[in-house]
C-alpha positions in Angstrom: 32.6 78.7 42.1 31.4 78.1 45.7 34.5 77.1 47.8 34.2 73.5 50.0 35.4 72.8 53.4 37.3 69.8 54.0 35.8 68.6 57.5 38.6 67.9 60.2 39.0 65.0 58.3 42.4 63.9 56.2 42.2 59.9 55.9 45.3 58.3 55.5 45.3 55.2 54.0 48.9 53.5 53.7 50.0 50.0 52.8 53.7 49.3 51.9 53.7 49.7 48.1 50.5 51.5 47.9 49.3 54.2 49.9 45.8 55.8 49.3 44.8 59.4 50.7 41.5 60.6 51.1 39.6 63.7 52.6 36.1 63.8 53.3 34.1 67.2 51.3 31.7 69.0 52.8 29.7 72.4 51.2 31.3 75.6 52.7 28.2 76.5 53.7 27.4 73.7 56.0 28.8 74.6 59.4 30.7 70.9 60.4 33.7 71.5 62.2 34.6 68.2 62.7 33.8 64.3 61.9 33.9 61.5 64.1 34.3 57.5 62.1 31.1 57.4 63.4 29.2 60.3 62.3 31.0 59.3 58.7 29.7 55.9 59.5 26.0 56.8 59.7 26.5 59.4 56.9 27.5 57.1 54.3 25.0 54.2 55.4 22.1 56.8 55.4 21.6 56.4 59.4 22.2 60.4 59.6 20.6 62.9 57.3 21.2 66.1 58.9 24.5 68.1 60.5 24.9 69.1 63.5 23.9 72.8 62.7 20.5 71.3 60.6 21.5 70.9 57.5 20.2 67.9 55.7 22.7 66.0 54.1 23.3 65.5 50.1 25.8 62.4 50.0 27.9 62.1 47.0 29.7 58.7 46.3 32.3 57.6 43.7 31.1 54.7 41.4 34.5 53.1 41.1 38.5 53.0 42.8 40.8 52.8 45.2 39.5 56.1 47.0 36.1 54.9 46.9 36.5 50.9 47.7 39.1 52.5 50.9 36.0 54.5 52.4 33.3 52.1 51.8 35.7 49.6 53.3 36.9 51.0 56.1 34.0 53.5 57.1 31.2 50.8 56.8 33.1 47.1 56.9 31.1 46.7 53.5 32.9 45.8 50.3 31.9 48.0 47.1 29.6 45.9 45.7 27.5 45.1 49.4 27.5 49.1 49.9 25.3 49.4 46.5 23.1 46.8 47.3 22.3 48.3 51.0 21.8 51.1 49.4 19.3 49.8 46.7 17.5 47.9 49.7 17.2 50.9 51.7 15.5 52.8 48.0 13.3 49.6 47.3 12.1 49.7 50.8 11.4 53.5 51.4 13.8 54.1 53.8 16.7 56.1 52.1 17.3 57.8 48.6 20.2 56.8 46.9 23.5 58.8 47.5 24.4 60.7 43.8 26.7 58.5 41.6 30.0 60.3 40.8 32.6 59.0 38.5 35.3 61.1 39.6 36.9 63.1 42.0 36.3 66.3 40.0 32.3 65.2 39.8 32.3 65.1 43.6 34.0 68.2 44.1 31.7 70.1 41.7 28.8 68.7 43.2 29.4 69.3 46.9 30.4 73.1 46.1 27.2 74.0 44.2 25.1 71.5 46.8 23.4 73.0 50.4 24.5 70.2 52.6 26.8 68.1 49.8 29.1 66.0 51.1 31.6 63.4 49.6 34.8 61.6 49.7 38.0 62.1 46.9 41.2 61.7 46.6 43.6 64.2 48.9 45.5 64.8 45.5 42.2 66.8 43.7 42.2 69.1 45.8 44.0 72.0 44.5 44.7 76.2 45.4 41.0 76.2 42.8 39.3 75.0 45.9 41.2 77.3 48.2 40.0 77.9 51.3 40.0 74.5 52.8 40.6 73.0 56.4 42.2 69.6 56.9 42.6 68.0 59.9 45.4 64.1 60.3 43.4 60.6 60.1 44.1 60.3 63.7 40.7 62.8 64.1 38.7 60.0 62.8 38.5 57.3 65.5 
């Protein structure tokens, strides 16, 4: 299995009584050293479709939870259910394909390891030694 780097990005998401952690995926082949809110921003909206280094990116997005409502939320001040619908606009219109529709963390992972240019969001918790090789960087990276 293909390892994946997790981009200078650990997102920490904490509420009293419920506190959500998340880390942004990227293929190991992709050379991304780091990820600004921005630069996630424009990834997940469809705004940028290449890396820095060229690579065109292949965005993976979770269907459903926490994780996924978190990201959307934060990253693009959409809710859930506004992201899809930008989303089918911008494939009705021409202007953007529609990110792959993961159900789970584990789908996501798969996907961006076996992807050129995959990237995706899960939980900080799938992330295990099986994906070894990994960098992480605090949620105060992401400004």
């Amino acid at each position: 299995m293909r390892y994946l780097a997790l981009i200078s990005v650990v997102l920490c998401f904490g509420a009293v009584g419920r506190a959500q952690d998340a880390v942004f995926v990227v293929n190991r082949d992709t050379k991304v050293a780091s990820l600004s809110a921005e630069s996630a921003r424009n990834i997940l909206l469809g705004t940028s479709v290449r890396f820095d280094d060229g690579t065109v990116v292949r965005l993976a997005v979770q269907t459903t939870g926490p994780i996924h409502e978190q990201i959307i939320r934060d990253f693009t001040r959409r809710s859930a259910d506004q992201f899809e619908k930008y989303w089918k606009k911008q494939v009705f219109t021409g202007k953007g394909i529609m990110p792959i529709q993961c159900a789970s963390d584990a789908e996501v992972l798969d996907y961006v390891a076996k992807t050129p240019g995959g990237f995706g969001y899960v939980a900080k918790s799938s992330v295990t030694p099986a994906t070894a090789s990994l960098r992480s960087a605090s949620a105060a990276d992401v400004r």
